[in-house]
N, C-alpha and C positions, 0 to 999 in steps of 0.2 A: 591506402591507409597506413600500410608497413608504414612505407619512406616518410611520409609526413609525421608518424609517432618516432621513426628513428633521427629524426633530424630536432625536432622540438627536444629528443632527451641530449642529443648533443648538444644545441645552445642553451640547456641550461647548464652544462662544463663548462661551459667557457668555449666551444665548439660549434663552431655554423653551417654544417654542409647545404652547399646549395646545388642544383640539378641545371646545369646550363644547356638551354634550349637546343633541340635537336631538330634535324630536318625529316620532315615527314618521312615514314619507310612503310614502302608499298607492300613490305613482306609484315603481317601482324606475329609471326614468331619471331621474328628479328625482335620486334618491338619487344617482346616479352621477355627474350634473353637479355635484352637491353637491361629494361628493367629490373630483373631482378638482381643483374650483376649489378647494377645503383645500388639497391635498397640494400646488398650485405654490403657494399664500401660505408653507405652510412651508418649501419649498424655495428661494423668493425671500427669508425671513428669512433663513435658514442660509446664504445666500451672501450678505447683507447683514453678518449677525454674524462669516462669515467676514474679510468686504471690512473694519470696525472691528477685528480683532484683526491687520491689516496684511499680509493676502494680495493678490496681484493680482486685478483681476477676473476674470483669464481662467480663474486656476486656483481662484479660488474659486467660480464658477460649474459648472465641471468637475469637483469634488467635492460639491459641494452637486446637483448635477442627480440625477433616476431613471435607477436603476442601467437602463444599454440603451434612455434618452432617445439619439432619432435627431436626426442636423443641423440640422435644421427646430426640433424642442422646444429644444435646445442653442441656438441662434441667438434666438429668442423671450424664453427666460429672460435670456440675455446681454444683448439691450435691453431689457430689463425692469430690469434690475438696474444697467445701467447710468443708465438715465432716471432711478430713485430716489435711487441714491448720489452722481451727482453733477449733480443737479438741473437737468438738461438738456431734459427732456421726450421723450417718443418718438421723434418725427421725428427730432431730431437725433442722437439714441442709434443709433437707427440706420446714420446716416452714420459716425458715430465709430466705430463698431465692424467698418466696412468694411475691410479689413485693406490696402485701396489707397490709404485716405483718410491724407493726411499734414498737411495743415493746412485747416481750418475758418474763414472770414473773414465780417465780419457787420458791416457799414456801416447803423444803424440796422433799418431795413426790410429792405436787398438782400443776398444773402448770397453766397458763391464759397467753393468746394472745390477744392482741388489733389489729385486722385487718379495723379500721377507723369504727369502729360501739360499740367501748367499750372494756372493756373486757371477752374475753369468754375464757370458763373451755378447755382445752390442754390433749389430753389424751399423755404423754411422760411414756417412758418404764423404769421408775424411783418408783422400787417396795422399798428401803429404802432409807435414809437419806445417809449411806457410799457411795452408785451410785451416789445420787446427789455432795458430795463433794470431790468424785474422777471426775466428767464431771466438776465442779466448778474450780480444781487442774489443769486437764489438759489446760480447757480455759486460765488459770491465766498463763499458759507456753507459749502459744499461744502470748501473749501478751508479753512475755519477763518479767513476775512479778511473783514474789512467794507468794505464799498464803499458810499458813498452822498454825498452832498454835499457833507459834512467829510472823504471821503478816496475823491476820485473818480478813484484810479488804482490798478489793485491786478493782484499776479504771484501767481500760485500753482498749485498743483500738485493737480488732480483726482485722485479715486477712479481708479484703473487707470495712473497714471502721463500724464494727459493735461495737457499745461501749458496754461493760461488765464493772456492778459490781458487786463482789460479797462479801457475808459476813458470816464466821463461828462459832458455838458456840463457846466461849461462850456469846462473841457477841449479838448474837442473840438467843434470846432462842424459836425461833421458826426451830430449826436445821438451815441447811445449805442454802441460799439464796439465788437467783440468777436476777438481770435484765439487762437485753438484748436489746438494744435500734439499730435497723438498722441504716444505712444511705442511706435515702431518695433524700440526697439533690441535689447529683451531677443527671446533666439531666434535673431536676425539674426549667424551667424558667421564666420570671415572665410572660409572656402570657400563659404560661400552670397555673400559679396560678391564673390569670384571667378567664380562662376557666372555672374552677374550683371552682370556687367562691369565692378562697381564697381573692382575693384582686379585688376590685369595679372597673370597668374604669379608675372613678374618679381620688381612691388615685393610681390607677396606676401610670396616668400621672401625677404624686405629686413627690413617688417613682422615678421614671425616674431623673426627674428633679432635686433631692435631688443626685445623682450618676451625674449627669452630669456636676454639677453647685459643684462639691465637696464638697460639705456638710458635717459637722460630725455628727455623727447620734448614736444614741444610739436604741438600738432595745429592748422592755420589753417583758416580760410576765411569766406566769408560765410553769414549769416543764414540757416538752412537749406539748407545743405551740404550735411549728413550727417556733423557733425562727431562727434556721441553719441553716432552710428549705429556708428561705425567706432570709437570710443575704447572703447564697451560688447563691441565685436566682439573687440578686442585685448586687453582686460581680460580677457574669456574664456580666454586664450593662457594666463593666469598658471597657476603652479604653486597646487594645490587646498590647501597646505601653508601659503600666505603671507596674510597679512592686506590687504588692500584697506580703507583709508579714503577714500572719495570726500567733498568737498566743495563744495557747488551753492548755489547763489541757492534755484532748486526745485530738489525731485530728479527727475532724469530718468532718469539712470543707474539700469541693471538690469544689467548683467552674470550672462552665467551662472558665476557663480563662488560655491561655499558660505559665503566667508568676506568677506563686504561689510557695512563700516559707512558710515552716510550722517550726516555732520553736515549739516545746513542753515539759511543765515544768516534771522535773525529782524529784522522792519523795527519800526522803534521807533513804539508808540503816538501816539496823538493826540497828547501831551505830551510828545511828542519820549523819551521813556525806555523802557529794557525793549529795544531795539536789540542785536543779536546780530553784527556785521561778518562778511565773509568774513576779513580778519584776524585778526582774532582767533581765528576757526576755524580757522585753518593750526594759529595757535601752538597751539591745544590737542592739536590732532592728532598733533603732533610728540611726544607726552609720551602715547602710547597705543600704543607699539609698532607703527607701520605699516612694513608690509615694503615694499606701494606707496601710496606717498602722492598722489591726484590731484583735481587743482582742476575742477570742471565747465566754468568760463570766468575767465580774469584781464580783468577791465574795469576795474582801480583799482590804489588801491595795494596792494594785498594781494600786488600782483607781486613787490613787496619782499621779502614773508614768503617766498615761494612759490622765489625765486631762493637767499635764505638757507637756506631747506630743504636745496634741491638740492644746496645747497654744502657742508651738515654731515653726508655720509654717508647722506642718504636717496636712494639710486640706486633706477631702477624706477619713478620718478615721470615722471606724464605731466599735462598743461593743455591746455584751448584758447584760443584767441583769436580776436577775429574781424580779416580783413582780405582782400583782396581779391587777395592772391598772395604764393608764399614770400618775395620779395624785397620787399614789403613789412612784413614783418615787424618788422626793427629797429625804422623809427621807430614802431610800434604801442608796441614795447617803450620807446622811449625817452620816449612820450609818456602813457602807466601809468608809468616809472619818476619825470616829474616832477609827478605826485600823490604821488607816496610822499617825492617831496623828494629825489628820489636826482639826480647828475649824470648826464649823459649819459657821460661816461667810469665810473662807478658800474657802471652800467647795460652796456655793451658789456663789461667786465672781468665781472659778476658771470654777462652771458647766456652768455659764452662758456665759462666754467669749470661753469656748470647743466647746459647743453643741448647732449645729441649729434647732435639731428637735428631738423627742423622737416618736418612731412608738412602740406600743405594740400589740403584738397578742394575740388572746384570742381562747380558747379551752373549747369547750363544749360537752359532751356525744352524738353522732349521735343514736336514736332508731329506728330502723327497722318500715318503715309503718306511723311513725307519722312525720317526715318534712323532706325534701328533702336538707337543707340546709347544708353546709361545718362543719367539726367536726373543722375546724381550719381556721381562717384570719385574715386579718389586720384591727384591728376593731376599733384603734384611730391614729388619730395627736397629738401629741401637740408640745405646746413651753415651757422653760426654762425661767424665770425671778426671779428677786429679790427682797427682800425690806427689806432692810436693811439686817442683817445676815439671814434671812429665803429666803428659796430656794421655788419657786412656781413653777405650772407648769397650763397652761393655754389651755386648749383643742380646737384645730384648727379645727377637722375632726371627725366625729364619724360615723361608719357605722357599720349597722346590720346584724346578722348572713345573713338573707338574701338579701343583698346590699341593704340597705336603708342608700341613706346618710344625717347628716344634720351637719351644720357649724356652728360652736362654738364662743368663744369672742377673740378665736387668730386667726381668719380666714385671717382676714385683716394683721396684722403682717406675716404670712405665705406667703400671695401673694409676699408680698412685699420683703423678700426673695428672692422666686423663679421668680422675676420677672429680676432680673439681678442677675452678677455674684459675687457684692458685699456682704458681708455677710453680716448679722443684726445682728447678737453678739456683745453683750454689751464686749466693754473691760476689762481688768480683773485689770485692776486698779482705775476703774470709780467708784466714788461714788454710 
């Protein structure tokens, strides 16, 4: 019954395993090891065939597995399936699929895993640098991207939602590179980041209200934050009725929400052509009916597009950006606004009249034994204003690694906000 349910969910992928006839074996345990090494090659297709017609691994492995496979079989096939699809090999499959493991780092030979307590030393079966940029090669195929001497720097986005970058000499002159960044986000919602300590009560019910009352929202922080973590959390929030277009470099974003399209920018060939921008991806988006429109991260000019948006009636739209606190924010914005060519008075008039609220997360090293508190949360508010062409930003909410909150000189401005469904955005033509 396995094999015949594992082959039937195969051809309906697009996937046929068939069991070519065997010669009698006088041994009936032969026959059984026989068999049941069949039935996981068919079940590891069917979740293969699954994973190409664009399902997660988690759930295409959970529907391709034996009906009443226990943890163990379940866990086995899942690195199994992971090491083939995205060309990782066992070992590391394994680690990826640790559901603590958040980033993967790989300095030729030596490797480091952040499992939410830092990074620690990785022992991977990576005895020279060649191993390492043949496993670098394979992943880069995995992804649909070529990596090799003529384009030895390459982003993309693995089988199960895990983002790979890698980088070759001579590049780098520490050999061959690797980082490995999971996706955490899908599943992850915002009462489990409550739980969690990621985000207070408080700015819970802040949060909430900022997704309810369609707010546009910009989300800060640095480089593994948790910034996906919490935009994928919040996207959840929406109403099952509105359409969601996300827009990424890779896709990261999963939301649990039924109604999600994912544009993703395309890097231009060897010959400089065939290039896809994240601008250009705004503007098409703008012309496909999105209820919430949101950018994965603004790193360019595309902030242009993205503030233009927010300005022509697309409310509900949320970005990230990186920086290293909400009051840093402005000149982040002012300094994406002069790639795009725009002034700095451009830029303060168009943030203020976009964006009701700026949330950044903030990320600190967890040590074993000395505090109990979250390696990642949502640890300000603030607001956008102006004066004259300078872009301010005015701290509403600030809370401590371990929920301590206190309220800032935009507190009052914030209420008043979230108090109706009126925006408090300054117009973008207002003095």
């Amino acid at each position: 019954m396995g094999a015949r349910r594992g082959a039937q969910g195969g051809a309906r992928n697009g996937t046929r395993v068939e069991r070519a006839p065997a010669a009698h074996s006088a041994d009936p345990r032969g026959e059984a090891v026989e068999q049941k090494v069949f039935e996981q090659e068919v079940f590891e297709q069917d979740a293969l065939a699954r994973i190409a017609s664009g399902q997660g691994i988690g759930l295409a492995v959970r529907q391709a597995a034996r009906p009443g496979a226990g943890i163990r079989e379940m866990s086995e096939l899942l690195e199994k399936v992971t090491s083939i699809a995205a060309g990782t090999g066992p070992e590391l499959a394994r680690v990826l699929v640790d559901p603590l493991t958040s980033d993967v780092l790989v300095n030729s030979t030596q490797a480091w895993v952040d499992r939410g307590r830092g990074l620690e030393p990785l022992d991977l079966p990576l005895d020279s640098d060649e191993q390492t940029r043949a496993l670098a090669v394979r992943m880069a195929a995995a992804c649909g991207r070529r990596l090799d001497d003529a384009s030895p720097i390459v982003d993309g986005s693995l089988p199960g939602g895990i983002r790979l970058h890698a980088v070759l000499p001579a590049p780098s002159a520490s050999g061959t590179l690797l980082s490995l960044r999971t996706a955490r986000a899908a599943g992850m919602g915002v009462d489990d980041m409550i739980e969690t300590g990621s985000i207070t009560p408080e700015i819970g019910r802040i949060l909430r209200n900022l997704v309810e009352q369609r707010a546009n929202v910009l989300v800060s922080g640095a480089t593994g934050s948790g910034k996906t973590t919490l935009l994928a959390a919040l996207l959840g929030l929406v109403p099952a009725d509105e359409r969601i277009i996300c827009i990424e470099e890779v896709p990261e974003l999963s939301p649990d929400h039924p109604h999600v399209i994912s544009l993703v920018e395309r890097k231009a060939n060897v010959q400089g052509q065939g290039g896809i921008p994240l601008s250009e991806l705004v503007r098409a988006a703008m012309r496909m009916r999105p209820d919430r429109l949101v950018l994965g991260e603004c790193r360019g000019p595309e902030v242009r597009d993205v503030l233009l948006a927010l300005n022509t009636g697309h409310d509900g739209g949320w970005a990230t950006i990186h920086a290293n606190g909400a009051n840093d924010v402005p000149a982040r914005l002012h300094a994406l606004g002069a790639l795009a060519g725009m002034s700095d008075a451009a830029v303060a008039a168009q943030a203020v009249a976009a964006l009701d609220a700026v949330v950044h997360m903030q990320r600190a090293p967890v040590r074993s034994g000395m505090d109990e508190g979250p390696g990642r949360w949502v640890s300000e508010i603030a607001l956008l204003r102006r004066q004259g062409s300078e872009l301010l930003c005015d701290l509403a909410i600030k809370a401590t690694r371990f929920g301590k909150c206190e309220h800032g000189p935009g507190w009052e401005d914030l209420e008043k906000r979230l108090a109706g469904s009126a925006s408090g955005r300054e117009p973008a033509g207002s003095a």
